[in-house]
C-alpha positions in Angstrom: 74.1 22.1 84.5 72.0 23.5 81.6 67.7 22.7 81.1 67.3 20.8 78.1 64.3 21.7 76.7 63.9 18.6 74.9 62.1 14.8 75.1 64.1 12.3 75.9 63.9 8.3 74.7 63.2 5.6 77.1 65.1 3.2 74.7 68.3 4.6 72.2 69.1 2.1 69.6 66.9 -0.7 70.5 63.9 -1.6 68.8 60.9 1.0 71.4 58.7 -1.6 71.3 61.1 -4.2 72.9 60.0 -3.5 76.5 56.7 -2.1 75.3 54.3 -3.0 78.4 51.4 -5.9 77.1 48.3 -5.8 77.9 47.5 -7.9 80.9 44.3 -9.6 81.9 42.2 -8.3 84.6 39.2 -10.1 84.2 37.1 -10.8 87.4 37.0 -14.7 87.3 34.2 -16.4 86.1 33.5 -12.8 84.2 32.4 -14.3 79.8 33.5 -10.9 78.2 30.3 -10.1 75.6 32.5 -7.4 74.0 31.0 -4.1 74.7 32.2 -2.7 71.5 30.6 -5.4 69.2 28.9 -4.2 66.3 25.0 -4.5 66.7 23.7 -6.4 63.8 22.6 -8.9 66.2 19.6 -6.5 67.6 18.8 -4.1 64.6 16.7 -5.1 61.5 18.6 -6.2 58.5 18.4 -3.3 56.0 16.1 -3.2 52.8 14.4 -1.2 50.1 11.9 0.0 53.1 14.8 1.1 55.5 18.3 1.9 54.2 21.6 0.9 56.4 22.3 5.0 56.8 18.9 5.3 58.6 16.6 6.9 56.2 13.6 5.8 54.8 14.3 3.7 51.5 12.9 4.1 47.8 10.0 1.8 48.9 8.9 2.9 51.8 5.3 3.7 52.6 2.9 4.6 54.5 -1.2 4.7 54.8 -3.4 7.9 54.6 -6.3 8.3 56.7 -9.0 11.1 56.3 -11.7 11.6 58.8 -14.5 13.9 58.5 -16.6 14.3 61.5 -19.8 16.1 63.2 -19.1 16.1 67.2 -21.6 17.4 69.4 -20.5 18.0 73.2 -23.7 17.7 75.8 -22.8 19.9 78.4 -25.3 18.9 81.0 -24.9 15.3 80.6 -21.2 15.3 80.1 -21.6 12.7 76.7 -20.1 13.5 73.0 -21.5 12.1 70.2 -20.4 11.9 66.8 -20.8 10.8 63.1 -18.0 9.9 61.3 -16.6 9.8 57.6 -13.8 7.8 56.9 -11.2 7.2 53.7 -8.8 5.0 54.4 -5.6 4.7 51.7 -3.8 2.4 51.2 -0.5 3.3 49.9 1.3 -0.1 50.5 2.4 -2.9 48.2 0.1 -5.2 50.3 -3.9 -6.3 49.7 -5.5 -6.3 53.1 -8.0 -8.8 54.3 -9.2 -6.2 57.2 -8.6 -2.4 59.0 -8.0 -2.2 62.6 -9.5 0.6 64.2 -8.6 1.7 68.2 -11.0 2.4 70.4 -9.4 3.9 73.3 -12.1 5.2 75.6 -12.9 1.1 75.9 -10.5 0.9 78.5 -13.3 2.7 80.7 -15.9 0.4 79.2 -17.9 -1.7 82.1 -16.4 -4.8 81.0 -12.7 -3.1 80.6 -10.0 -5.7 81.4 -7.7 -3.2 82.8 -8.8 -3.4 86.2 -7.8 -6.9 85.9 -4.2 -6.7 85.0 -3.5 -3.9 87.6 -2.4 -5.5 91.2 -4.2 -5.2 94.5 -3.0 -5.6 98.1 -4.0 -4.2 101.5 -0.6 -2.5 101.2 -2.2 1.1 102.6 -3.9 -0.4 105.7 -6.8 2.5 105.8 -8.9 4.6 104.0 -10.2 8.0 104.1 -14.5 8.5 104.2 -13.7 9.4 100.3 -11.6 6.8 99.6 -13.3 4.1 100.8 -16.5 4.8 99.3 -14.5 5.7 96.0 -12.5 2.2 96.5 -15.6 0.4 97.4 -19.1 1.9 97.3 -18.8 3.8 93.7 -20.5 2.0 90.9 -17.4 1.8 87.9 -17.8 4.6 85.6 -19.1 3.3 82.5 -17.0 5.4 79.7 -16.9 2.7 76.4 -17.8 3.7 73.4 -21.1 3.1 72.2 -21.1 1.8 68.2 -24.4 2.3 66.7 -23.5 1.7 63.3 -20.7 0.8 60.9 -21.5 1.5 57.3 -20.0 1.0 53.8 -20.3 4.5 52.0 -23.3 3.1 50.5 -25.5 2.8 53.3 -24.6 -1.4 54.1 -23.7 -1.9 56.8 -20.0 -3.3 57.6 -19.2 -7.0 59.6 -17.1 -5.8 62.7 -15.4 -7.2 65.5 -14.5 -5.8 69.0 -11.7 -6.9 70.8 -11.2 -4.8 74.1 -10.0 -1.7 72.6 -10.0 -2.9 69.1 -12.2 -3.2 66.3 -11.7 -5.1 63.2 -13.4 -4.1 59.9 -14.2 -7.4 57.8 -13.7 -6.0 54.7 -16.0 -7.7 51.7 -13.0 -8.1 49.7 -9.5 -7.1 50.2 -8.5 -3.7 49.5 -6.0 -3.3 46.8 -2.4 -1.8 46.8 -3.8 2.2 45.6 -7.2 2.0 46.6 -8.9 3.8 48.9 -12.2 2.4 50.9 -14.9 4.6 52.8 -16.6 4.0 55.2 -18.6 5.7 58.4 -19.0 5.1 61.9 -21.4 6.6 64.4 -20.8 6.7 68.0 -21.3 7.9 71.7 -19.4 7.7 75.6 -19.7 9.2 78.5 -17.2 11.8 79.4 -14.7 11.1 82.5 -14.3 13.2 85.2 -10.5 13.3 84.5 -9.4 14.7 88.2 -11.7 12.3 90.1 -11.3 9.2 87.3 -8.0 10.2 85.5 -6.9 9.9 82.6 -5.7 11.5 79.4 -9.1 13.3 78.5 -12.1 14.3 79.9 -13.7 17.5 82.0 -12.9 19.4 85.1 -16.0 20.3 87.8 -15.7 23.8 89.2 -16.9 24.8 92.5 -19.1 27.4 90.5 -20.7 25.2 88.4 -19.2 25.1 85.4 -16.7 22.3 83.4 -13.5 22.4 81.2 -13.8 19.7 78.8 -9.8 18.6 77.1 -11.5 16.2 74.8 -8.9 13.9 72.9 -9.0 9.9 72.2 -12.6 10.6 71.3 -13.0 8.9 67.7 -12.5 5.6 66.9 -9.2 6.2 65.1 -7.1 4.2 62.4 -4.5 2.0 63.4 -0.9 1.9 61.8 0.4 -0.3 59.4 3.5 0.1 58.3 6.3 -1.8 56.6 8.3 -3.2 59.8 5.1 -5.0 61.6 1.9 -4.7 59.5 -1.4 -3.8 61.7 0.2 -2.4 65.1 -2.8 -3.4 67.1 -1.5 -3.5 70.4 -4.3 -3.3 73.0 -4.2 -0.3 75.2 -3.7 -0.5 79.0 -3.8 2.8 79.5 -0.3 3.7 79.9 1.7 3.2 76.7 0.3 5.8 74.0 -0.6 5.8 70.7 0.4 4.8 67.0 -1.5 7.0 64.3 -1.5 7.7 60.4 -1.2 10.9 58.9 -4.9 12.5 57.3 -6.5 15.6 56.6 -9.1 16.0 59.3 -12.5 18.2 58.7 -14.1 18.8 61.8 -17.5 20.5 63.1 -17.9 20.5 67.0 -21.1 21.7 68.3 -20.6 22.8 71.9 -22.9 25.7 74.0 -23.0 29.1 72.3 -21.1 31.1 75.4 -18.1 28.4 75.5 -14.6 29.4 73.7 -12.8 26.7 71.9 -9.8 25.6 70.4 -8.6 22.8 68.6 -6.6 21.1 66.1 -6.3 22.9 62.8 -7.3 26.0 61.6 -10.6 27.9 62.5 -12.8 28.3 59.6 -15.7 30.1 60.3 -14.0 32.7 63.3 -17.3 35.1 62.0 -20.0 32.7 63.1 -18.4 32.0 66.5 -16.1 34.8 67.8 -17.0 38.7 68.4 -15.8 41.2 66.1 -13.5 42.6 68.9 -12.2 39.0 69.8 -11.6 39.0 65.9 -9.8 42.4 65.9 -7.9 41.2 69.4 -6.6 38.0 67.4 -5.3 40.3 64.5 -3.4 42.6 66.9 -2.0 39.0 68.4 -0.9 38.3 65.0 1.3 41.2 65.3 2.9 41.1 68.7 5.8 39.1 69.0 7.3 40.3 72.4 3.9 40.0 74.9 0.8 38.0 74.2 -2.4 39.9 73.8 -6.1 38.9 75.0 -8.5 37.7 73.2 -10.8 36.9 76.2 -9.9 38.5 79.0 -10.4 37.3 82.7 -13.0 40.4 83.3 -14.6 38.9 80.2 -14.4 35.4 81.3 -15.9 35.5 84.8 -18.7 37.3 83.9 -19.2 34.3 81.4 -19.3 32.0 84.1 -22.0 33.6 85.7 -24.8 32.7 83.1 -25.5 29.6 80.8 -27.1 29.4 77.8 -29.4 26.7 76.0 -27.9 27.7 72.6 -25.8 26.2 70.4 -22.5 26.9 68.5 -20.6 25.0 66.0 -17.3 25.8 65.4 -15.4 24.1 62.2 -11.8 23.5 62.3 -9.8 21.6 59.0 -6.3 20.1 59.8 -3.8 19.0 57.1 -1.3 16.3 57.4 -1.6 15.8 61.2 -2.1 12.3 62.9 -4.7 13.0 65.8 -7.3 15.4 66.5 -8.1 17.0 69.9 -9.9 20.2 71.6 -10.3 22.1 74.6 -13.8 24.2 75.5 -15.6 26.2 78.2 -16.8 29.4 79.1 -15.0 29.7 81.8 -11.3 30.2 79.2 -9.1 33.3 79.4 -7.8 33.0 76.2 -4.3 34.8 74.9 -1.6 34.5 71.8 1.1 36.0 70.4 3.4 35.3 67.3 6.6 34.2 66.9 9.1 34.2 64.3 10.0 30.5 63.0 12.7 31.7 60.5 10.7 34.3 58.8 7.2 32.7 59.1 5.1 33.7 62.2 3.5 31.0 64.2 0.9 31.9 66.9 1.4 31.0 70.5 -2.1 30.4 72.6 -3.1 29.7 75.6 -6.3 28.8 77.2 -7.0 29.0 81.1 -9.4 29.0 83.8 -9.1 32.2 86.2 -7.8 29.4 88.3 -4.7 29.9 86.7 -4.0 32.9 86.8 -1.4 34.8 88.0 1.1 31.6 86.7 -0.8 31.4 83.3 -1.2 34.8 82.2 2.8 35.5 83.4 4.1 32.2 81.5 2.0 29.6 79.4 1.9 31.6 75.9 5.6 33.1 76.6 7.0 29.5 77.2 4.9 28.0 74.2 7.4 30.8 72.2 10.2 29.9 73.4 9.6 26.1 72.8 8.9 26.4 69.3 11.7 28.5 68.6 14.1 26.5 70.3 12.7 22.4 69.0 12.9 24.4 65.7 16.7 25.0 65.8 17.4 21.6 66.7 15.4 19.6 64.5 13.1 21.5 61.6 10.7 24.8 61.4 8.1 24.1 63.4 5.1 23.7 60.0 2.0 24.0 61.9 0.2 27.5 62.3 -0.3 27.6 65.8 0.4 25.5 69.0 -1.8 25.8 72.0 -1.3 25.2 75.7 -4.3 24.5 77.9 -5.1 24.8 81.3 -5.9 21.7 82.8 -4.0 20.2 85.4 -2.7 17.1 83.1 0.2 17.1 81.0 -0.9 15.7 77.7 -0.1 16.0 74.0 -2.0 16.4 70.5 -1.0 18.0 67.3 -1.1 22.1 68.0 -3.0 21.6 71.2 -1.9 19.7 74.6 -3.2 20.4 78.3 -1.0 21.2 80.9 -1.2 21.5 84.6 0.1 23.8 87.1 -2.4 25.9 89.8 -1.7 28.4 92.2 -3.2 28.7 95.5 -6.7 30.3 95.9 -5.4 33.9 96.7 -2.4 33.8 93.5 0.3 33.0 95.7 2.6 29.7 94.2 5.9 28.0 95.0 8.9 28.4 93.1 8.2 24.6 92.9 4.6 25.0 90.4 5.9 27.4 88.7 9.1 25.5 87.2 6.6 22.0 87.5 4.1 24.4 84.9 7.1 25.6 82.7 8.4 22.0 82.4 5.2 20.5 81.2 4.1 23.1 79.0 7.6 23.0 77.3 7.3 19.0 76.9 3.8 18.7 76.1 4.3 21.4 73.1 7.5 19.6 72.3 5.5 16.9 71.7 4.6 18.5 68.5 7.9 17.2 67.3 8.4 14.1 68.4 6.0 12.0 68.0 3.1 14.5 66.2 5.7 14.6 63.2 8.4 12.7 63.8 5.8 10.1 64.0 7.6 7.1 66.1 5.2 4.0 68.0 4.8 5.2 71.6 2.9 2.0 72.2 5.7 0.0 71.4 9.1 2.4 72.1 7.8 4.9 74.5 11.3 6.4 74.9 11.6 7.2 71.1 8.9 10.1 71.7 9.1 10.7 75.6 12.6 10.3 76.0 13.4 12.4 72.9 11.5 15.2 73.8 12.6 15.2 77.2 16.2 16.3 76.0 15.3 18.3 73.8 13.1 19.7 76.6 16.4 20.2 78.7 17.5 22.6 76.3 15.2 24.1 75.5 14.7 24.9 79.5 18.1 25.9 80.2 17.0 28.3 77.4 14.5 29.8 79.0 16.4 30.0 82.2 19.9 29.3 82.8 19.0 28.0 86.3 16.2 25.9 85.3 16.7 22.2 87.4 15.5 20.0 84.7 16.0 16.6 86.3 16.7 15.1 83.5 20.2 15.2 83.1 22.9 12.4 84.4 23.8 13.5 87.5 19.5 12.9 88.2 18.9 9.2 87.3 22.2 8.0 89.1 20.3 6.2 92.5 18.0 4.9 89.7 20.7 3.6 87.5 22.2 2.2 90.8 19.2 0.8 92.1 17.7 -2.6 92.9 18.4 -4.2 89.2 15.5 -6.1 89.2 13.3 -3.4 89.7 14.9 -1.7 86.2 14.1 -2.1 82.5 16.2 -1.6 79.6 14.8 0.8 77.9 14.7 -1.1 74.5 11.4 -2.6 75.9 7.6 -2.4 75.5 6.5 1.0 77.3 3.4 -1.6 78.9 6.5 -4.2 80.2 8.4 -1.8 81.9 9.3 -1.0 86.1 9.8 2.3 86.5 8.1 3.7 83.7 9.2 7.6 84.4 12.7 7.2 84.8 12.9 4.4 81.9 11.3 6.3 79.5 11.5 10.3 80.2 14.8 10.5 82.0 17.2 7.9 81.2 17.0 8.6 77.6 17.5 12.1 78.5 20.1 11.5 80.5 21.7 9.5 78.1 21.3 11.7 74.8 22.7 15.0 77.0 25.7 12.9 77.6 26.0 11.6 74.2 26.3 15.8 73.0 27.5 17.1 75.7 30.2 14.9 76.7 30.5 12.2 73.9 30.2 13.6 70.6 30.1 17.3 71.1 27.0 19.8 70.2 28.6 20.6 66.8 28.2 17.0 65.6 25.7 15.6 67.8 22.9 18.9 66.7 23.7 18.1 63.0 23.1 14.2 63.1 20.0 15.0 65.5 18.9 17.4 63.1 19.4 14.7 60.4 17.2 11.8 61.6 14.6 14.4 62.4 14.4 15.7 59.0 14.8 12.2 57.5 11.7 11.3 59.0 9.5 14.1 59.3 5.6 13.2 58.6 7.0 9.2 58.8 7.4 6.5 61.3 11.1 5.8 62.4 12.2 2.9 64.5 14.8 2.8 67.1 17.1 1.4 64.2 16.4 4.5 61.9 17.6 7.1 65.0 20.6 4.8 65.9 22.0 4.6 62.6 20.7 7.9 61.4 22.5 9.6 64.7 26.0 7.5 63.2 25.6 8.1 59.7 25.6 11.4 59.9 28.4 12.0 62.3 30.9 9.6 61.4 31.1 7.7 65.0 30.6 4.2 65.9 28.1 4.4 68.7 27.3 0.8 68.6 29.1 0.2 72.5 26.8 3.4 73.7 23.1 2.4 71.9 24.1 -1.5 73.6 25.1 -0.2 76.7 22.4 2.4 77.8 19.5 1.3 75.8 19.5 -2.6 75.2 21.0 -3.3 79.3 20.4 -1.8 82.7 24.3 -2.2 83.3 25.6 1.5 85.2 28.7 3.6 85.1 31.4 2.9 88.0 34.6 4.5 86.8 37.4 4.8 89.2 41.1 5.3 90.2 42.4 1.8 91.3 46.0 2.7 92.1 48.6 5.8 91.4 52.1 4.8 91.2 55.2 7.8 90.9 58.4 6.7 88.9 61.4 8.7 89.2 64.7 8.2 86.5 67.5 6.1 87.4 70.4 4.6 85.4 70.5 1.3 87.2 68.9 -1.7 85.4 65.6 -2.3 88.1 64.2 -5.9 88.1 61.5 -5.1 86.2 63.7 -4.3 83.1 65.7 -7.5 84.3 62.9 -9.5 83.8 61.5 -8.2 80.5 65.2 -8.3 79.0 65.4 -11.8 80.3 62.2 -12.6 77.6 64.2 -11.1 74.5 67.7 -13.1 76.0 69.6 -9.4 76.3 71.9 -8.7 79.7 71.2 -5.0 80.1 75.3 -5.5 81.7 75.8 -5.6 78.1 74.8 -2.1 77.9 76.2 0.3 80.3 74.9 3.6 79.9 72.8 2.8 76.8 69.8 3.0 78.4 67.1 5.0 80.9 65.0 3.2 83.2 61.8 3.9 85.3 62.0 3.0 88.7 59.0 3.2 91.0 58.8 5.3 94.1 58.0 3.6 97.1 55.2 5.1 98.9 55.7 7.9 96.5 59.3 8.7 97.9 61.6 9.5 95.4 65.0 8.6 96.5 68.2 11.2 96.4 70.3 10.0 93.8 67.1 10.0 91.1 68.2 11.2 87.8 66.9 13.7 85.5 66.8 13.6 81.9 70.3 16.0 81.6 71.9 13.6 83.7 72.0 11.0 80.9 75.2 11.8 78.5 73.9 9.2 76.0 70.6 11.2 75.5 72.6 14.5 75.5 74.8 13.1 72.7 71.8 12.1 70.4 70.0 14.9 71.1 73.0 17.3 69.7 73.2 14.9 66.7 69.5 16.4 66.0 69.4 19.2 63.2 68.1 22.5 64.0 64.2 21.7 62.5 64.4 18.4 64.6 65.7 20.3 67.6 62.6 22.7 67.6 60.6 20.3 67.6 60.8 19.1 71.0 59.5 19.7 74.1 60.5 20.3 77.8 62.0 17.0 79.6 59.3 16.1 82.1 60.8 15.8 85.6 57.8 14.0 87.4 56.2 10.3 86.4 53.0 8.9 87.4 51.0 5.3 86.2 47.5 5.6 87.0 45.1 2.6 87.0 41.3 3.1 86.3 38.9 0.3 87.3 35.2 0.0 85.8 33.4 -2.0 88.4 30.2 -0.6 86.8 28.7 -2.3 83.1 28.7 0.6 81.2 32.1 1.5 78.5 32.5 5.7 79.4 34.5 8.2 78.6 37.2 9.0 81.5 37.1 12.3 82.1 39.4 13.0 84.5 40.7 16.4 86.6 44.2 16.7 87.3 45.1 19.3 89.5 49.4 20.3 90.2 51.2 21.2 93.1 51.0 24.9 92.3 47.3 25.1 92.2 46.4 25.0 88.0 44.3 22.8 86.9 43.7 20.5 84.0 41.2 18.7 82.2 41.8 15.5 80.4 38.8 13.2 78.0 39.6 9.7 77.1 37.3 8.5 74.8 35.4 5.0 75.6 37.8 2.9 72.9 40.0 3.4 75.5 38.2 0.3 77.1 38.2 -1.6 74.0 40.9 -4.3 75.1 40.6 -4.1 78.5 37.2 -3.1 80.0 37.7 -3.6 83.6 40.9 -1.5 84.2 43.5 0.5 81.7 46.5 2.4 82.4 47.7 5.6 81.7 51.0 7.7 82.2 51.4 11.1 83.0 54.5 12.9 82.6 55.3 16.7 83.7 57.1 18.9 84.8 55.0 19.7 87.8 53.8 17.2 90.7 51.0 16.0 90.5 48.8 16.7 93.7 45.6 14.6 92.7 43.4 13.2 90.1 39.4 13.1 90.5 37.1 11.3 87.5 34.1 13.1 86.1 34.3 16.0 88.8 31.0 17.6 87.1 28.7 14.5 87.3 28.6 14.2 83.5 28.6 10.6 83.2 26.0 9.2 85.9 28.7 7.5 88.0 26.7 5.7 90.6 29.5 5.4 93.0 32.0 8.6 93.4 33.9 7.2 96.7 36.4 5.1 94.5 36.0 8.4 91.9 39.7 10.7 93.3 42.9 10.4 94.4 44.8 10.4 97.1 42.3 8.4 98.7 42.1 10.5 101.5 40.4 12.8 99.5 37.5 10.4 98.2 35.2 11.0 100.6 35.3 14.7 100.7 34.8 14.3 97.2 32.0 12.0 97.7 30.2 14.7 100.1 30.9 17.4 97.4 29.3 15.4 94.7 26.5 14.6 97.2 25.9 18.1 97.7 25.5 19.0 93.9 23.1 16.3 93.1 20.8 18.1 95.7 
């Protein structure tokens, strides 16, 4: 008997959708469906003139200006700053405003700080070191609030002002008009931390030889936003959730000791008055060299430094344009290197600043990584617009415009684990990142933390993998499945304010990583996922989005209703559980089976009436397929119809399948996914099959699909790469007797 290579028709001259299977419920009971495809105009803002329904900023939208011009003078030997400070605040909005909030961060190290308060305390470690205990209970509190001693009007008067924790409110005389600008000056002091015995985000480093780092940032009282969503955001800072700024122009004069080397942010204006002509030649030849950095201190040069101290000054001037902080780095004790790189025809300098302690890590990696992470944040988002970005040793991992500190030491005699060294690459890639999202892409880290941390953490990933293939990131979605899968009351969505959250690392930095590497990787592909990424990013460059703006730019711009993914992983702490319930084979038969019986029975047909007429699906029991099973050539009244076909028609078709399978999928898990699914034939091949999440839209605790081929089907195994953060992989293959192999293997690649 000939092959026909051609389909054949489950139903010939009756209606195909008259046995059409119906969805049937498979609800658990007592399960309320909430619909995990609804649209989500019950959690974004309603659109306006401010904020368009595509995601981009609107014909009124505004924002404030604020320009600070300061004199900062670093006292090495008693580890204080002081400054003077000038500053014009604009105000572009529509709005008249009755006051200015100003933050003033270092006040959360103020004597009377009310952080220590909030933060719990409990015997849980039973004993104490000789250091810790007289740390935990002997130490007077450092005492590192700002000290005001004046607020002035441009005039001279002086200002009414009210402190609130770390907040001060500016009683303005009268309110200050939509286009006005008001001036006004404010002269200060604190006490430095000792940022590895204290912590925190700023502050100096002791050396055994006598000398200090200072990474000085959060050191001027500073502007707070007010935008067109919330007014004044004056959260109070805890510590832990970051910062909300305006854009300014920023003239700056810092005063430190005459032998320390500095940088900051903005661009060095008087390089004659505080660098040597040879450091000055050096930089010029850095300008040049885009392949290797070159020095412009060397580590010779910079040990023999630490060996002397001088009682002179230096002031070094730096002016900034259209940035929203300020920071700087400075000691004598700094290597200091750079190198250009090419940022679509412009060159950018790369720099790096380090202790000898370093070294060899720094010198091998810092400045070459800064490179690489400009020009790859650059390709997916904008051209990087800054002049420089500059990576600083000291064992933080913190982020300003073109500067951030980073940590990352070697062992006294050089030697360091492969560990550091990918730890050091990591943070110097995120913290310069950082200069993307949020130093101009300018979201509210107090309130979404995840719009700037978990945003730059993907792009991060990239931008890693870049720089070496087999970089372990941990931040993609095979990482955060045993914290997806954990203890739900210890999670937070990550729709919630970064001070309000368990778990802050993984809520913030790596399940929004996670979930973004999905959504281009395995969702929406890179091709439209980069150009709606690059979208929003451009969209809001130099402006303050909100987690509506990225959700609808990231739709707008690629034609996909992502409404079910931004609910699912964002707005819930609901995980992925995607498996195969059941796997039934069918084989062909012309006998009427009692499932076609009973279906007939509903549309009052006896399929007696039709000898012949009709093919049937029978199932196999236990996946036997009995003798006298048919094949598609076996049936004269699909041979007949099939030679009434012309020619074209003919050609058309395809080989009649020989083998039939129904497979189930079950979602205990909350999350809608894609099913990606691995289906592997009795010869060996493979093949890869995508189903996108709609496929849960009427159903989203199981669905069905059929499978029909011309080869037997040996076994089927969901997400076989880990790309959707399944939490559970036993239920995850078929034949069952091949889960928990599978489960071992999947095991084994998450280590």
């Amino acid at each position: 008997m000939r092959i026909l290579k051609y389909c054949f028709l489950s139903v010939i001259f009756i209606s195909t959708s008259l046995f059409a299977q119906e969805p049937t419920s498979t609800k658990p009971q007592g399960h309320t469906d909430q619909n995990k495809f609804r649209q989500m105009k019950d959690l974004l803002a309603t659109p306006n003139e401010t904020r368009t329904a595509s995601g981009a900023p609107g014909y009124k939208y505004t924002q404030q200006q604020v320009d600070y011009v300061m004199d900062i003078r670093l006292d090495e030997n008693t580890s204080q700053i002081f400054g003077d400070e000038k500053i014009t605040y604009h105000n572009n909005s529509k709005d008249h405003l009755q006051y200015l909030w100003i933050q003033l961060d270092q006040n959360m190290r103020a004597k009377d700080s009310k952080t220590p308060d909030v933060k719990e305390e409990s015997f849980k470690t039973p004993f104490n070191s000789a250091q810790s205990f007289t740390k935990n209970n002997l130490q007077e509190s450092f005492d590192g609030g700002f000290n005001i001693e004046h607020v002035k009007n441009d005039n001279g008067s002086d200002l009414s002002y009210t402190i609130n924790q770390t907040m001060m409110r500016i009683n303005l005389a009268k309110p200050l008009a939509p286009g006005d600008t008001f001036k006004f000056e404010i002269k200060w002091w604190y006490n430095v931390n000792n940022h590895v015995t204290q912590g925190g985000r700023s502050g100096y480093e002791a050396f055994p030889d006598g000398n200090n780092t200072y990474v000085i940032a959060q050191f001027f009282p500073r502007l707070c936003v007010y935008n067109n969503v919330e007014g004044w955001q004056n959260m109070q800072f805890w510590g832990r959730s970051e910062f909300a700024l305006e854009f300014g122009n920023y003239d700056v004069k810092l005063t430190v000791p005459a032998d320390h080397k500095m940088e900051a942010t903005g661009e060095l204006q008087n390089p004659k008055d505080v660098l040597t002509k040879e450091q000055i030649k050096r930089f010029e030849l850095a300008k040049k060299s885009f392949k290797d950095p070159v020095f412009i201190v060397t580590q010779e040069e910079a040990e023999q430094a630490e060996k002397q101290r001088t009682t002179k000054l230096k002031t070094w001037h730096f002016k900034a344009d259209k940035v929203r902080d300020f920071a700087f780095a400075t000691s004598r004790k700094f290597l200091w290197d750079a190198m250009a790189v090419d940022i679509n025809g412009r060159s950018v300098m790369a720099i790096s600043l380090y202790s000898k302690e370093g070294n060899p890590l720094w010198e091998e990696h810092s400045t070459r990584v800064v490179a690489n992470t400009l020009e790859e944040y650059s390709k997916l988002t904008f051209d990087y617009p800054y002049s420089k970005a500059v990576s600083v040793h000291a064992e933080m991992g913190m982020e300003y415009p073109m500067i951030c500190f980073n940590y990352g030491r070697p062992n006294e005699d050089g030697t360091y684990s492969e560990r550091l060294k990918r730890g050091m690459i990591g943070v110097i890639t995120h913290e310069v990142g950082h200069n993307f999202f949020p130093m101009i892409v300018n979201s509210d880290e107090r309130q979404w933390t995840w719009m700037d941390e978990g945003l730059n953490s993907f792009v991060e990933t990239l931008a890693e993998l870049d720089y070496d293939p087999n970089y372990i990131t941990g931040n993609l979605p095979k990482d955060i499945v045993a914290y997806m899968g954990g203890d739900q009351s210890n999670i937070s969505p990550i729709m919630s304010q970064g001070d309000y959250v368990h778990q802050f690392g993984p809520n913030a930095y790596t399940k929004p990583s996670a979930a973004l590497y999905l959504l281009r990787q395995t969702i929406m592909g890179p091709e439209l996922f980069d150009y709606a990424f690059r979208t929003y990013s451009q969209r809001w460059m130099f402006k303050h989005p909100t987690p509506a703006d990225f959700f609808r730019s990231m739709e707008d711009a690629s034609a996909m209703d992502l409404d079910w993914f931004w609910r699912g992983w964002f707005y819930t702490t609901d995980y992925t559980d995607i498996g195969v319930k059941d796997v039934k084979q069918y084989y062909l038969t012309d006998k009427p089976t009692e499932s076609a019986k009973e279906r007939a029975k509903r549309f009052k047909m006896d399929l007696a009436d039709y000898p012949g007429r009709f093919i049937y699906y029978a199932e196999a029991v236990d996946g036997v397929i009995p003798q006298d099973a048919k094949s598609a050539t076996d049936f004269a009244e699909l041979n007949t119809y099939l030679e009434s076909l012309s020619p074209e028609e003919k050609a058309k078709l395809k080989e009649a399948p020989k083998h039939f399978y129904e497979v189930t999928f079950e979602k205990p898990g909350g999350l809608v996914m894609p099913i990606i699914l691995e289906i592997t034939y009795e010869d060996g091949t493979v093949e890869r099959k995508k189903y996108p999440a709609e496929i849960w839209r009427y159903n989203e605790f199981e669905v069905k699909k059929v499978f029909k081929t011309n080869k037997a089907i040996t076994s089927f195994v969901i997400d076989p790469d880990l790309e959707t953060a399944d939490v559970d992989t036993t239920n995850n293959a078929w034949p069952k007797d091949d889960a928990t192999a599978f489960s071992k293997f999947k095991e084994k690649v998450k280590g």
